[in-house]
matplotlib code that plots the C-alpha trace (Angstrom):
import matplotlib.pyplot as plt

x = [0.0, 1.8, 0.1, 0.0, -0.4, 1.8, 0.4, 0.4, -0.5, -0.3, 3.0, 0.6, -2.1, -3.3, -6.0, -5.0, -7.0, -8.1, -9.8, -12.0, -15.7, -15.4, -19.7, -19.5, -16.4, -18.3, -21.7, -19.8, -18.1, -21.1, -22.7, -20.1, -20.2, -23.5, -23.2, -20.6, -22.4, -25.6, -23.5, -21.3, -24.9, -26.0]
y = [0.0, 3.5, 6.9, 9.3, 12.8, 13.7, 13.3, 15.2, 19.3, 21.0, 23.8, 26.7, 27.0, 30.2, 28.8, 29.9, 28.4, 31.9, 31.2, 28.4, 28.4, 27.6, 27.1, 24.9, 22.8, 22.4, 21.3, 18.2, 17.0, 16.9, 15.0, 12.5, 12.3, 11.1, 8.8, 6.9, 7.1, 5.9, 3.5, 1.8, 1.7, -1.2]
z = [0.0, -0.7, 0.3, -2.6, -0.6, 2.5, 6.0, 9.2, 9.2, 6.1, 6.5, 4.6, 7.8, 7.9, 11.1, 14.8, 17.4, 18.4, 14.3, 15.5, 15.9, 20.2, 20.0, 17.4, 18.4, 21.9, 19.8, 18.3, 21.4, 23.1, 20.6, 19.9, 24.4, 24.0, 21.2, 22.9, 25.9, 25.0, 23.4, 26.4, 27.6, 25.9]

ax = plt.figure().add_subplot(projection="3d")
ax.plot(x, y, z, "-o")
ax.set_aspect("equal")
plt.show()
């Protein structure tokens, strides 16, 4: 198997983490928390 693109963060990131949407970061965490919870659950 040979990977055709380079890996790890690309050197041209113009992102900060003072660039992210914090609201929307929180959002999906909390989602994916309660998929995994809901799914040790069972």
């Amino acid at each position: 198997m040979t990977v055709a693109f380079a890996t790890g963060a690309p050197s041209a990131c113009t992102q900060t983490w003072a660039g992210f949407d914090w609201t929307l970061v929180y959002q999906h965490v909390h989602r994916l928390q309660m998929r995994i919870a809901k799914a040790v659950e069972q």
